[in-house]
C-alpha positions in Angstrom: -60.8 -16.9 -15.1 -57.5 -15.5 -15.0 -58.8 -11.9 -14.7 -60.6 -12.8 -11.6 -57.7 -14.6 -10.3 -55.3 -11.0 -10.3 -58.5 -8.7 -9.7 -59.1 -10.7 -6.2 -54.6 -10.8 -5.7 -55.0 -7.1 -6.4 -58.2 -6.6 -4.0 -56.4 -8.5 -1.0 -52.9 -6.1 -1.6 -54.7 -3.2 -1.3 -56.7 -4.1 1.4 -53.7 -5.4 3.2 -51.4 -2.2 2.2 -54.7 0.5 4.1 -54.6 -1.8 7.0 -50.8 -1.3 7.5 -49.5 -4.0 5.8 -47.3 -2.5 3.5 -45.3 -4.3 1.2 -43.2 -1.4 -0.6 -39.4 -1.5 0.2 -39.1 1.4 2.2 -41.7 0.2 4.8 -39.9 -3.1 5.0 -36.8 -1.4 6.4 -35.1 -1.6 9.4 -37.1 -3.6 11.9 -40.2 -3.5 10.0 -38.5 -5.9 8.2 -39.6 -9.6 9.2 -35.6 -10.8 8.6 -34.6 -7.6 10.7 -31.8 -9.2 13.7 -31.2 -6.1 15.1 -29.0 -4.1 12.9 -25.7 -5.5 14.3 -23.2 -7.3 11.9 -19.7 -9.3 12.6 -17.7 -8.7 9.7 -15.3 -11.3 8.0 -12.5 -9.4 9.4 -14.1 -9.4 13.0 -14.9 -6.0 13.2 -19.2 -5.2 14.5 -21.0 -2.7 12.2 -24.0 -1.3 13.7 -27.0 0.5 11.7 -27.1 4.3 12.1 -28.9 5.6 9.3 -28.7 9.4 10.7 -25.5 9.1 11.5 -23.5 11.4 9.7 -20.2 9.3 8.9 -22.6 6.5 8.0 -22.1 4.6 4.7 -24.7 4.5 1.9 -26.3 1.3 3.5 -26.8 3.1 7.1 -24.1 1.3 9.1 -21.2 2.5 11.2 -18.2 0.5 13.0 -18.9 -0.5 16.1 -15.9 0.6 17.9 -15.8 4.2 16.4 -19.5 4.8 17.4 -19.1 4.1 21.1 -16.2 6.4 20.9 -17.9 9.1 19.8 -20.9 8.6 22.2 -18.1 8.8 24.8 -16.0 11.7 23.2 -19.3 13.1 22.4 -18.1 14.1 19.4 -17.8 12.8 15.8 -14.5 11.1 15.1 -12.3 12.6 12.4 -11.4 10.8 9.1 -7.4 11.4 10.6 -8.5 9.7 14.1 -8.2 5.6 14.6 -10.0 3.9 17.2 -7.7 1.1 18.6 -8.7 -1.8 20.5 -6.1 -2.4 23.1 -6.7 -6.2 23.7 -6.4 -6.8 20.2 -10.1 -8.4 20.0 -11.8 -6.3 17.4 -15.4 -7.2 18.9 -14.6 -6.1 22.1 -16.1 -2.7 22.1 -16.3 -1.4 25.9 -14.8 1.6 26.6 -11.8 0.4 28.4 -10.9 -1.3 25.8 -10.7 1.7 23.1 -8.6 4.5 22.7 -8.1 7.1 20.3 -5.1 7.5 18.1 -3.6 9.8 15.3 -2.9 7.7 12.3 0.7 7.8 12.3 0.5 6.5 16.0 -2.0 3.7 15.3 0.5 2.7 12.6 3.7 3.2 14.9 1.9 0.6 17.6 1.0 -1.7 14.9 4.2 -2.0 12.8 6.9 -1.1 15.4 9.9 -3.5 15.0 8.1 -5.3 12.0 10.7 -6.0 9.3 9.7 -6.3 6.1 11.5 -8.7 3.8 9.7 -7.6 0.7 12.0 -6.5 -2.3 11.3 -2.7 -3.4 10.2 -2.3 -6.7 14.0 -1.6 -7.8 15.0 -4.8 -7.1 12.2 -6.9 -9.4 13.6 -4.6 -12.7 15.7 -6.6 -15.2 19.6 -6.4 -15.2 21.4 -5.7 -18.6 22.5 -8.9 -20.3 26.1 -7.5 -20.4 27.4 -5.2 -17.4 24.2 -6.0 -14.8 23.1 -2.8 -14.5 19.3 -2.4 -13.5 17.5 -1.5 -16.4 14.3 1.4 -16.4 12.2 -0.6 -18.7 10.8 -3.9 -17.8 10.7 -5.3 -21.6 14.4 -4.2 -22.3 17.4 -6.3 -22.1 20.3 -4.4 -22.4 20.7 -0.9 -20.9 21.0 2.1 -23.0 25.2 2.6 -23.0 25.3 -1.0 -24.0 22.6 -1.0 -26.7 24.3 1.8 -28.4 28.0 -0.1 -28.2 26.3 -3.1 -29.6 24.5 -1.1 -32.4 27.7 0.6 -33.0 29.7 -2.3 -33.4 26.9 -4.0 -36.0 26.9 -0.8 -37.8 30.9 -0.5 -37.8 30.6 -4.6 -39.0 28.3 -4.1 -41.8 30.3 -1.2 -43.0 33.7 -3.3 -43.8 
């Protein structure tokens, strides 16, 4: 009984996959896909990625950002790697071509950051000071520095000796 059961399941998938039906995964790509919304996604960080599957700066899943593909379109050209799109209202989904214009890095970074001061202690700062003249130390697990390790070892050595 069960062998009739997957002979007829097997009957109906072939019959359905000659009629066009297909149910491999590459035929249920893209909008052949019944949960297909048109290939546009809002990112988490409010950016829009589109699906371009030829595109040639597309990632391994087929999509592109939004922003840099209407660029391109306009440029009619493909963006570098060293070229940033900015959004000049600030809204990240707002991809009309007003809206967009093409920076270097350094100058996307310059009109993001300009007059930003940064409060954050450099990496100098969060090293240990030695236990007896406060000098920063090079090693995060020590806790004397190196002149005063040696005058303490000295002195134990000279102390010992007596």
């Amino acid at each position: 009984m069960l062998d009739t059961r997957v002979n007829e399941a097997y009957t109906k998938y072939i019959i359905n996959y000659k009629q066009g039906g297909c149910q491999v995964r590459e035929c249920r790509k893209g909008n052949k896909n019944p949960n297909w919304k048109g290939g546009r996604t809002k990112l988490p960080n409010g950016y829009v990625r589109i699906k371009a599957y030829d595109h040639p700066t597309a990632m391994k899943n087929g999509y592109i950002s939004e922003h840099r593909y209407v660029m391109e379109k306009h440029l009619g050209r493909i963006l570098l790697r060293s070229e940033h799109v900015h959004h000049t209202n600030g809204i990240k989904d707002d991809n009309r071509i007003e809206n967009l214009v093409v920076l270097t890095v350094g100058a996307h970074n310059t009109l993001h950051f300009k007059g930003r001061v940064y409060n954050r202690p450099k990496w100098r700062d969060r090293l240990p000071q030695c236990l007896d003249c406060n000098k920063r130390l090079s090693r995060m697990d020590a806790k004397r520095c190196v002149h005063c390790h040696r005058r303490i070892r000295k002195q134990r050595k000279v102390g010992t000796q007596n």
